[in-house]
N, C-alpha and C positions, 0 to 999 in steps of 0.2 A: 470824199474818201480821206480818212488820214495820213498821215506820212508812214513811210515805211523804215522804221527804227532798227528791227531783228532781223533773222533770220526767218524768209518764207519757204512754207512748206508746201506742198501740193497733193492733193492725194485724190484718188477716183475709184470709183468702186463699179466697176463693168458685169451687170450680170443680167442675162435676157434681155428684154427692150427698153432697159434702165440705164442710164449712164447719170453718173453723182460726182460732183468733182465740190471740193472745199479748197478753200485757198485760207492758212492759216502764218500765222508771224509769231515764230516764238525769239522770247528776250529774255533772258538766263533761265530762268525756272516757269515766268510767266508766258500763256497761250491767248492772243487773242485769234479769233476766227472775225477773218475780213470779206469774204465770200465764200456764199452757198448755193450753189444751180444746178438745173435737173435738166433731163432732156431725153424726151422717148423718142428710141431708135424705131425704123421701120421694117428690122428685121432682127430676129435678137444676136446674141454674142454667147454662144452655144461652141460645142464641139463641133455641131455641123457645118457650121461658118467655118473653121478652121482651113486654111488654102483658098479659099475665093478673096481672086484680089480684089474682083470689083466692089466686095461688101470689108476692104481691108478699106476702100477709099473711101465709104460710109461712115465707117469707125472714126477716120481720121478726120473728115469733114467737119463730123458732130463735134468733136473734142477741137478743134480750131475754131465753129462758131462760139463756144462755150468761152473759149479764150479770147475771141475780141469781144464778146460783148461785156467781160466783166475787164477788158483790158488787164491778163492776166501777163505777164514779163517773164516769170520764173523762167525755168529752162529745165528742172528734174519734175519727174512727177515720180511717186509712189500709187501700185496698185491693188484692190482687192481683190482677187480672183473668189468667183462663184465657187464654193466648194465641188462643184460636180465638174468642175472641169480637173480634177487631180483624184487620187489616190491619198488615203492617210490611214493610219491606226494609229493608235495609243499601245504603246509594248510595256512592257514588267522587268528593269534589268539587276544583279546585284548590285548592291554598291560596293566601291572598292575600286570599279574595272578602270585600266587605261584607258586611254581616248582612243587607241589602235582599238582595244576589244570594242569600245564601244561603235564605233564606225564599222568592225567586221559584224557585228549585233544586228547592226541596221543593215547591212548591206544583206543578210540573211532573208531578215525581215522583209522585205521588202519584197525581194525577188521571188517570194508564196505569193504576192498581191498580181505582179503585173501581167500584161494579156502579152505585150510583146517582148522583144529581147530589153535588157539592161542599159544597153548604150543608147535606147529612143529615150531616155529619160532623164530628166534633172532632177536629185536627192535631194533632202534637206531633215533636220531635225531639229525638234526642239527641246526644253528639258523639261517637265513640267513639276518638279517637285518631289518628296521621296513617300514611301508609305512605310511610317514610322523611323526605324533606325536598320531596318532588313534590302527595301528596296529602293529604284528610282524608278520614275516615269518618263517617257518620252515621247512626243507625237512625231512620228515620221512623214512624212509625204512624198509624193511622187508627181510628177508633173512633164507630160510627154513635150519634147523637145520641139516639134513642132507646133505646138503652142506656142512654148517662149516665140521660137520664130517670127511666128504670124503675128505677134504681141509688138516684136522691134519693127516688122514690117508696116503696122500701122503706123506706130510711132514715127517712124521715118517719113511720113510725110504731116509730121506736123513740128513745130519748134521745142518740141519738149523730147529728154531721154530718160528712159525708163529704168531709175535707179534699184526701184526695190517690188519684187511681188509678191505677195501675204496671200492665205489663206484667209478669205472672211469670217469664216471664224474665229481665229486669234485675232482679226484685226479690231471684231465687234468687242468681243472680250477685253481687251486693252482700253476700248472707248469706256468702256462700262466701270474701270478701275483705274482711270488717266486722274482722276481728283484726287488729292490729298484727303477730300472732306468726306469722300466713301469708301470703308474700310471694304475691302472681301469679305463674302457672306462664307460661312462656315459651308453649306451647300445650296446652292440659290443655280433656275435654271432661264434662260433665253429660250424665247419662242416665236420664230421668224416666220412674219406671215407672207407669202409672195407666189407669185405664178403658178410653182411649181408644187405648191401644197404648204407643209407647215412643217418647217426645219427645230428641232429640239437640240439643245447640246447645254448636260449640265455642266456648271462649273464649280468647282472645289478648290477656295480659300485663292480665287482670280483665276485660276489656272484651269482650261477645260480638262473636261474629265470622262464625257462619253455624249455620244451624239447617237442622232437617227431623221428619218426624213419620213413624213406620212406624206406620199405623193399625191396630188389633186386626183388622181384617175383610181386610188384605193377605193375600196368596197365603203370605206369609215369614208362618208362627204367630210371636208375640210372647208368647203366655202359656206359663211354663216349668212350668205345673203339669201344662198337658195336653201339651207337646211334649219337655220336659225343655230342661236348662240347657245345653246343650252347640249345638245349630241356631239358639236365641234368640243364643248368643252371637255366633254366627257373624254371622246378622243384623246383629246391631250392629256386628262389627267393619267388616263391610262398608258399610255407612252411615258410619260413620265415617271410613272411608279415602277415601270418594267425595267425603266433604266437604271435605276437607283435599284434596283435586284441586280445588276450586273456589276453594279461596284464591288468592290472588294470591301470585306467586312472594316477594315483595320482603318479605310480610308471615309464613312461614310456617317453621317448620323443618317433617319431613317425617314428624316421629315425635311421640306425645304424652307428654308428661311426666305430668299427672296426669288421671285418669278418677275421676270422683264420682257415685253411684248414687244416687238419692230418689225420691221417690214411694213412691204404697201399696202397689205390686206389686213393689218389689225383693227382691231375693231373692240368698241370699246363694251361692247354687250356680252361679249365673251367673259368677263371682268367677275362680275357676280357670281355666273354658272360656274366657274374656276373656283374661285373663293370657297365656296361651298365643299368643294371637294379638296382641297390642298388649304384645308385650314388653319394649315400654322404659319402660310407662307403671305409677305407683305408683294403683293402680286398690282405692278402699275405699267405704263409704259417706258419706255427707255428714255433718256435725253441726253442725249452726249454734249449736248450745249448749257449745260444745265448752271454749273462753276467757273465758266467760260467770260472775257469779255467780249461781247460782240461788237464787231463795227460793219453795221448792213448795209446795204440799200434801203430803202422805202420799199421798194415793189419785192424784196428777197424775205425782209422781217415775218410776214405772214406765212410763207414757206417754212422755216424754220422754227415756229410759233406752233402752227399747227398743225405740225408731224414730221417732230423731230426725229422722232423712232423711225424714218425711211433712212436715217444720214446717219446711222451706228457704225456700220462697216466701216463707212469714207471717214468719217472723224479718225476712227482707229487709224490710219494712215498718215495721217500729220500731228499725233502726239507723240 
């Protein structure tokens, strides 16, 4: 291992029976990634774990092996949350407004979304940019208190505090735009393949811009092992052109430039049948290690080598 010069970062990405931690060293402007490990849970990290302690000592178990075997020291870590475990939409506001209107905006907003009262929740927002010279965008979310809870209460049993928790989506999305050397596609989409089906969310000049989820249990099969890669494709194409109808005219061209594939179930057959239908788009895998120096293991290089698109989320966490 090399010496440690910078600043370490640590980031994990927790969603169903995944757990993804990177351990990275940033030094002014430069990121080297020093460790990369994975580690399937034996029950996942859902909503419905939320209050069991005995799977709170699970959690923490697996994230302490994870840390003596790469002999990890830090002491903050950064987290991804599964988008399904929060509440979000994208709103439409003037521009102009104080930061009071804005904050009463979102407190509006929000409180159409939630099942329970206001105080079970922790707010947050973000800006995403204006559409034209008339409006701004913003992604809100929502995220029940008793989550964060259960989140410090794993934490608490391992040597790490749990400085910051993201949205995986914004966090893949930063990974995807953390380089200097790749500019923002004009409209370019992410298409997460995993457990739960096949997560869509386009993105407009780095910044999301509209999501959707085709869940594995939809009428549309999503898995290309048991339906083949040519009807999943189709799937997607057609989620994707639906979403790109819900843009706003002012904010959108009408084709995509780039499509990036991650998650655990991508697959590279799906590639072609895609292609076919979104033919103006440069449609490959993701690599958030891509402009990156690495300092691996021996036994981590081929992890990281060959699928790197499962570590989108987690990178976003320590750029």
């Amino acid at each position: 291992m090399t010496p440690v010069h910078g600043q370490i970062r640590l980031g994990l990405h927790l969603v169903g029976k995944n757990l993804r931690m990177i351990e990275a060293e940033k030094n002014g402007e430069r990121l080297a990634i020093r460790t990369v490990s994975e580690r399937i849970l034996s029950v996942p990290f859902d909503l419905r774990a939320i209050g069991n302690e005995a799977n709170a000592a699970l959690f923490a178990g697996a994230i302490n092996q994870m840390l003596d075997q790469k002999a990890i020291r830090t002491t903050t870590v950064s987290l991804a949350l599964d988008r399904r475990m929060l509440f979000f939409k994208k709103i439409k506001l003037d521009q102009g407004l104080s930061e009071t209107q804005v904050r009463d905006h979102v407190e509006w907003e929000i409180e159409q979304m939630l099942i329970l009262p206001r105080n079970n929740y922790n707010i947050g927002h973000e800006r995403l940019g204006d559409y034209g010279h008339q409006y701004n965008r913003l992604l809100i979310a929502a995220v029940r208190k008793d989550v964060i809870n259960y989140l410090n209460e794993i934490f608490s049993h391992t040597p790490l505090t749990l400085q910051v928790v993201d949205l995986d989506i914004l966090s893949s999305i930063r990974a995807l735009y953390a380089s200097e050397n790749r500019r923002p596609d004009m409209l370019s989409a992410l298409v997460d393949f995993n457990e739960y089906g096949i997560d869509l969310t386009l993105i407009k000049d780095g910044k999301f811009a509209e999501s959707t989820e085709i869940p594995a249990s939809a009428a549309s099969a999503t898995k290309i092992v048991d339906n083949g890669a040519e009807p999943v494709a189709h799937t997607i194409s057609d989620a994707l052109n639906h979403l790109m109808e819900q843009m706003d005219e002012d904010t959108v061209t009408k084709s995509l430039e780039s499509i990036y594939l991650c998650g655990d179930q991508a697959d590279v057959e799906v590639i072609p049948h895609l292609q076919g239908l979104q033919d103006t788009a440069d449609i490959r895998f993701a690599d958030p290690f891509e402009h990156f120096n690495l300092y691996l293991e021996a036994e981590t290089d081929p992890l990281v080598k060959n699928k790197p698109e499962k570590f989108l989320a987690t990178a976003g966490m320590v750029f």
